[in-house]
VOGU-3710 file (C-alpha; in Angstrom, 3 decimals, decimal comma):
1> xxxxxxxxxx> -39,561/0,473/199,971  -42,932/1,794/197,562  -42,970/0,347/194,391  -45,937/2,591/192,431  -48,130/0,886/189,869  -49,920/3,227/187,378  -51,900/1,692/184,766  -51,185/4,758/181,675  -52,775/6,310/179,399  -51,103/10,325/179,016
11> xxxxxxxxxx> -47,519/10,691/178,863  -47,946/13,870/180,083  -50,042/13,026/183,597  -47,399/10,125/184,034  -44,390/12,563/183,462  -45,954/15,148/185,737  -47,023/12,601/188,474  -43,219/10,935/188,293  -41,818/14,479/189,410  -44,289/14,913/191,789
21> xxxxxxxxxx> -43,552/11,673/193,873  -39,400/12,552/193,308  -40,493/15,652/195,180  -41,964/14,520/198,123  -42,490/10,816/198,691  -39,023/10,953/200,603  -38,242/7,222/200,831  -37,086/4,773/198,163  -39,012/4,218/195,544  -39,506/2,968/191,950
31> xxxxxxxxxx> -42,507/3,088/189,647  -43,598/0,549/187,246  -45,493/2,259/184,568  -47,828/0,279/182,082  -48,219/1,788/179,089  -51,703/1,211/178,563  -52,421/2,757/175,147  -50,710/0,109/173,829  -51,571/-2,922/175,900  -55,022/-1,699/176,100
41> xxxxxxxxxx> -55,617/-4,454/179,368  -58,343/-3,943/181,806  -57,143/-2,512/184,747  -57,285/-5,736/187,047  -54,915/-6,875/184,438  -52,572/-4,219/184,471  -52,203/-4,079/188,224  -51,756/-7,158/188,426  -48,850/-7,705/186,375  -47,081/-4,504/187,651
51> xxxxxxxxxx> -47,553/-5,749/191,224  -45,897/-9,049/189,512  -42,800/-7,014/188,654  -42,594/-4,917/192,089  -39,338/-5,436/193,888  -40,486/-4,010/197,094  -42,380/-5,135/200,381  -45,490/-1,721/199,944  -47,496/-1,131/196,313  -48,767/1,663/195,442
61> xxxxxxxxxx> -51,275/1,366/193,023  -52,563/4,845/191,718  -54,324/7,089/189,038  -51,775/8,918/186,978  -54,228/11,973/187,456  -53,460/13,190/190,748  -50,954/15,257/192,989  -49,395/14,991/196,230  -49,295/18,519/198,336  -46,982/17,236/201,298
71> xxxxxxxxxx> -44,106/16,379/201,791  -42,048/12,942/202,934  -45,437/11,187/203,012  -43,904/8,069/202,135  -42,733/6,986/205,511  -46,153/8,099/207,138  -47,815/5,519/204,693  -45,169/2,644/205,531  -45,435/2,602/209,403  -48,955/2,104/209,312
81> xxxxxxxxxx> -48,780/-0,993/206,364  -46,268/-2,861/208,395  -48,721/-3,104/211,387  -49,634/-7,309/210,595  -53,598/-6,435/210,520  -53,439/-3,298/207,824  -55,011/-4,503/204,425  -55,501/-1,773/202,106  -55,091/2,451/202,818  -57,199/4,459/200,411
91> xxxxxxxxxx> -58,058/8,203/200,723  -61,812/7,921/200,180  -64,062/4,471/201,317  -66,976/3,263/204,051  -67,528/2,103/206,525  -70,537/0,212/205,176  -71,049/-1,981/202,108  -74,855/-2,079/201,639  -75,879/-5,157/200,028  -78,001/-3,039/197,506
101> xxxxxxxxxx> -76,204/-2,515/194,003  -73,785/0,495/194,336  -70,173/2,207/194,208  -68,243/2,771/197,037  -70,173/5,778/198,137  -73,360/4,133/200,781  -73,676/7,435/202,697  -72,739/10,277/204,383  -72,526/9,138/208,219  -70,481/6,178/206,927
111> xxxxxxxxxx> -68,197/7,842/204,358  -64,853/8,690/205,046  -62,700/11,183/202,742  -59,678/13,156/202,846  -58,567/14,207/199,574  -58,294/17,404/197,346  -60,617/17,651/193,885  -59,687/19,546/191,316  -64,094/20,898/190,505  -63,167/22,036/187,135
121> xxxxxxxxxx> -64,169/25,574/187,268  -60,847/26,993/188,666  -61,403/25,875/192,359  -60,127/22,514/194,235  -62,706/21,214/196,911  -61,498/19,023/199,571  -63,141/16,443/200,275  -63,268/15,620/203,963  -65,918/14,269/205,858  -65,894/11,623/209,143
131> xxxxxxxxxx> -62,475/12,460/209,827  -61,052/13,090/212,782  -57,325/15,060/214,407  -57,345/11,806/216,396  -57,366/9,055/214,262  -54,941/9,252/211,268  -56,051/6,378/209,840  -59,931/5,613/209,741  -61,440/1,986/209,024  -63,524/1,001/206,268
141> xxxxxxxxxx> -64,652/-1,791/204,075  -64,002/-0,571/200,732  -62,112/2,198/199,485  -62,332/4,166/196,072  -58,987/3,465/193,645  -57,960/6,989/193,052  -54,881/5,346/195,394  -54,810/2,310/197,223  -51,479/1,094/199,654  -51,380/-2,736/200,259
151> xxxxxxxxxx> -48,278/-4,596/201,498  -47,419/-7,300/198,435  -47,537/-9,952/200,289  -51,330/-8,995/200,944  -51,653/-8,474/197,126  -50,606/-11,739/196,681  -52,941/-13,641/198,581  -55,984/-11,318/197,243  -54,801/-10,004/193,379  -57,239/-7,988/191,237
161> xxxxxxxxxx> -60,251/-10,203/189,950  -59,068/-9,644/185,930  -61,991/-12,912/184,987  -64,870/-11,099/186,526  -63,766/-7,260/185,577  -62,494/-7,073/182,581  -63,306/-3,382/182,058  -61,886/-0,494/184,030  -64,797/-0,487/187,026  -65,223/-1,882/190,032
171> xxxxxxxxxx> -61,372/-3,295/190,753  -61,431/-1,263/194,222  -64,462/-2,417/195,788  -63,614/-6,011/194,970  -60,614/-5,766/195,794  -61,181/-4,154/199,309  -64,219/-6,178/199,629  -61,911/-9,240/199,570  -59,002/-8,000/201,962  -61,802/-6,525/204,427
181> xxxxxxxxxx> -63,909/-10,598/204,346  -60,391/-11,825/205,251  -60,538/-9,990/208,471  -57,745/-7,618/207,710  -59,041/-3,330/208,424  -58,789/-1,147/205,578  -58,208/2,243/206,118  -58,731/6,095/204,389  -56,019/7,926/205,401  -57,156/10,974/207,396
191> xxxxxxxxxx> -53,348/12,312/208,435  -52,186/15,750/207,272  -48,939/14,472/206,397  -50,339/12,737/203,197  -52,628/15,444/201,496  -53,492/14,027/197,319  -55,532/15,816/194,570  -57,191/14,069/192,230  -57,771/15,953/189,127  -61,302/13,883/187,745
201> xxxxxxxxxx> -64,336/13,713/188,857  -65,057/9,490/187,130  -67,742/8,546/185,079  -70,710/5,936/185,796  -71,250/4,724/182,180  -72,216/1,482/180,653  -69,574/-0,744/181,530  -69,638/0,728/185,777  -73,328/-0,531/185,895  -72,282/-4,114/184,182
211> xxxxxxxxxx> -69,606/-4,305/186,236  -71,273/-3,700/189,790  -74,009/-5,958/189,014  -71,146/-8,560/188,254  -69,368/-7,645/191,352  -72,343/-7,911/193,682  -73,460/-11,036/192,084  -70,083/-12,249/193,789  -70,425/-10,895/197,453  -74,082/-10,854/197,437
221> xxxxxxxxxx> -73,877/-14,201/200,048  -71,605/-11,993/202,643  -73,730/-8,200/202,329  -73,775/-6,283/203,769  -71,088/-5,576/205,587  -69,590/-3,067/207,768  -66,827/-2,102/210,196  -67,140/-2,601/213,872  -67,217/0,630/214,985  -70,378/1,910/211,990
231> xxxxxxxxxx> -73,164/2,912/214,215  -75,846/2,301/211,708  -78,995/1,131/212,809  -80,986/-1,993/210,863  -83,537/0,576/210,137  -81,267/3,255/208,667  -79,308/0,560/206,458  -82,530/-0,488/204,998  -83,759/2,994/204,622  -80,131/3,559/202,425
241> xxxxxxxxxx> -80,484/0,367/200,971  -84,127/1,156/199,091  -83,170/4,345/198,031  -79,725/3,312/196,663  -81,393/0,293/195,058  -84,536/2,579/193,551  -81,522/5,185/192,118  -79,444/2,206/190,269  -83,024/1,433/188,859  -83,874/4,572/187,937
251> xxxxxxxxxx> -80,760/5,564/186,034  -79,674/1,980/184,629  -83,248/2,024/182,808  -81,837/5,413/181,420  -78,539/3,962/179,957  -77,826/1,679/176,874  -77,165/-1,148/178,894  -78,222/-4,519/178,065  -81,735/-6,139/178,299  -80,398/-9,072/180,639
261> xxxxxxxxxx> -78,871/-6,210/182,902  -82,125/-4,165/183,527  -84,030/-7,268/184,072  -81,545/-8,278/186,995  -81,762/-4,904/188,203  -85,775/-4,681/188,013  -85,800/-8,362/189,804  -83,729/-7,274/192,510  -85,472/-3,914/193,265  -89,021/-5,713/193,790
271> xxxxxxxxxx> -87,491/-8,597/195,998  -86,461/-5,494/198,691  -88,943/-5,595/201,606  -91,381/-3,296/201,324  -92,331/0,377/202,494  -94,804/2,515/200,521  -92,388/4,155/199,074  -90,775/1,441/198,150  -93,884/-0,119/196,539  -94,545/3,421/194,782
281> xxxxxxxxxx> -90,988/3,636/193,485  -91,679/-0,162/192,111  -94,761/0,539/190,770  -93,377/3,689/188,960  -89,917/2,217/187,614  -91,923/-0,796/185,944  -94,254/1,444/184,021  -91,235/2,885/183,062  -89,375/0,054/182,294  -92,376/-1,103/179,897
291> xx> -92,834/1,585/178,069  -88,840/1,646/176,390
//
């Protein structure tokens, strides 16, 4: 019923994550494996032709890096995908997408997480916050990719963007970004039954700031956007939005990114309505800017 799309680059995650889902998924499965030392494709790309080749109804489409820690989650998954509204089920997202350039992560009263993270020093965190014993599944907007359930016929009416992202960043948020404009929910799933650990902690390098500049360039005529339970005030969501917008600056002007890049970036942080902090943080951030 799950076909499982993993875009490959360690035989030895992909053989360890292959037992792992024999173990416990406990429905029928198969997984479509793209060896992507060899192809090399952007991820868009190499989720969308796996999806291509699925032979079932549910994809899966996953980080070879993780673990599942429960048992016969498959089914759990399934029930909720088949309802005719269900878009796509991650295990971290929220319930706002701020119009500011960002990840997936806005802030904390509209995140939503439920997953295990392996911290690197011997421990694993989890990673649970705006969850709740009553609601198994929890809307959002977007969702991160460390997993991400759709229903194929879903896929196929909103596939991966592979002409705008052509690097390995910002598939997810598009990608739920579309689903969630079509008026379908998207959902982290908050349910005991499916507990995950992902073993990395991702990277915001060059290419992620290119590639969410690119990305909000696209959706920048529909942000923000949010689900319709978020509580946030106007005032709060601008609040977020400055500060989000002045940290982008502030580390973009940091990185090797292109000229062009910083330039959008700079331009978009002054057009923000003002506070004096805002107009301090400006006023700062250009020095800065002139003096590289």
């Amino acid at each position: 019923m799950l076909s499982i799309i993993i875009c490959s680059i360690s035989p030895e995650y992909l053989k360890s994550l292959e037992s792992n889902i024999q173990k416990t998924i406990g429905i029928d499965y198969e997984i479509i494996a793209i060896n992507n030392r060899e192809k090399q494709w952007p991820i868009a790309k190499a989720y969308n032709y796996g999806a291509q080749r699925a032979k079932y109804p549910y994809l899966f489409f996953v980080h070879e890096d993780v673990s599942f820690h429960s048992n016969n989650w498959g089914q759990e998954i399934i029930n909720k995908l088949a309802e005719p509204d269900c878009g796509v089920i991650g295990f971290g997202g929220s319930k706002v997408k701020l119009s500011c350039y960002s990840g997936w992560y806005q802030c904390g009263e509209c995140t939503v997480t439920y997953f295990y993270q392996d911290l690197h020093n011997g421990l694993t965190g989890f990673h649970v916050a705006n969850t709740f014993l009553e609601h198994p599944f929890e809307e959002v907007v977007v969702l991160d990719g460390l997993g991400l359930f759709v229903r194929k016929d879903v896929w196929k009416q909103f596939p991966f963007d592979e002409k705008l992202l052509t690097g390995f960043h910002c598939y997810d948020i598009d990608f739920t970004l579309q689903i969630a404009s079509a008026h379908l929910k998207n959902y982290v799933c908050c349910s005991s039954q499916v507990l995950i650990e992902h073993f990395s902690m991702g990277s915001m390098n060059e290419g992620w700031f290119s590639a969410t500049i690119r990305m909000h360039e696209k959706w920048k005529h529909l942000l923000p956007m949010k689900t319709d339970d978020a509580t946030i005030s106007d005032k709060r969501r601008k609040r977020y939005e400055e500060k989000l917008s002045y940290d982008f600056l502030h580390r973009i002007l940091r990185m090797n990114c292109s000229l062009s890049d910083k330039k959008k970036v700079l331009l978009e942080f002054w057009s923000r309505p003002f506070s004096w902090n805002h107009l301090f943080h400006c006023i700062s951030c250009t020095f800065k800017y002139l003096r590289r």
